[in-house]
N, C-alpha and C positions, 0 to 999 in steps of 0.2 A: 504494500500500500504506500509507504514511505517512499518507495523507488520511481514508483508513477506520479508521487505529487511533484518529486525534486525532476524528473523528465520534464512532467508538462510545467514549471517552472523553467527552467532551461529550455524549452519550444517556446515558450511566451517574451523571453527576455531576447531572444537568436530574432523571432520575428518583431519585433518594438525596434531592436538597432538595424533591421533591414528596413524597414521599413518609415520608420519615421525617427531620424539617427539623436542624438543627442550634440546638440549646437553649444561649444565654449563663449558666454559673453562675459563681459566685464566691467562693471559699472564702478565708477570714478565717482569721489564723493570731493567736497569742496576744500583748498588748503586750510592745514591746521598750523598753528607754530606748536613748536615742543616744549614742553614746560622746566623738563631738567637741562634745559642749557640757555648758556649766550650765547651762542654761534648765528650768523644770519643765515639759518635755512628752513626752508619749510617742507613738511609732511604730507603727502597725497596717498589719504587712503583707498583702497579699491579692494571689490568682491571681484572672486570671478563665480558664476554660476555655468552648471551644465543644463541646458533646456532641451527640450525637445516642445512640439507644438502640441502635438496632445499628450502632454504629460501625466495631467491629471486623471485622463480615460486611463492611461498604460499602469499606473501604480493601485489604481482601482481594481483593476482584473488582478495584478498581481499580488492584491492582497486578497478579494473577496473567494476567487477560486478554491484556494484550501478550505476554506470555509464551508463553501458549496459540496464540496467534495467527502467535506468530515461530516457534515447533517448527512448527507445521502449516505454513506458508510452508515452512520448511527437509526436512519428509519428502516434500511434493511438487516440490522442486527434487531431493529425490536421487531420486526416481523417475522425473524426466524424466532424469536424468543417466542412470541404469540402464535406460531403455526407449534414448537413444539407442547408449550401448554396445552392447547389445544387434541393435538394427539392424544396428549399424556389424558386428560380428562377422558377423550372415547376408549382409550384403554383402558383404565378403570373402570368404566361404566358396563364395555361388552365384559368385561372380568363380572362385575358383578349379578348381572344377566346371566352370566353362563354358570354360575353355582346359587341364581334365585333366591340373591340378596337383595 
């Protein structure tokens, strides 16, 4: 089960950088002076971020599919649980029937 979530996680990340790749930008913020010196120089902070354009769709799927994946595991474990109750009752009962208890 672990092996096929980590697959389709590795299918899902292979198609995300084919298809909609991840862009380096870099935003510049305005100068600062430095507080621990005299020296005349000044400080240009800057991020760099990695984007992509639908970034928010691609981190969506690769969160909520485990997810998806472990509820569906869990309502077919409670249906195997419910079909064996289920036996396990007609068993007892033809048991009881057949010595006309």
């Amino acid at each position: 089960m672990l092996v096929g979530l980590g697959f389709i996680d590795v299918l899902i990340l292979t198609i995300w950088a084919i298809v909609d790749p991840q862009i380096r930008t870099l935003e510049n913020f305005q100068l600062e002076n430095p507080t621990d010196t005299e020296e005349d120089i000044k400080i240009r902070p800057s991020m760099e971020h990695c984007e992509s354009k639908h970034q928010n769709i691609w981190l969506g799927i690769n969160t909520y599919h485990p997810v998806l994946s472990l509820n569906k595991l869990e309502f077919c474990t409670n249906l195997y649980i419910f079909r064996c109750r289920l036996r396990l009752q007609r068993t007892l009962a033809d048991f009881w029937t057949l010595f006309g208890l």
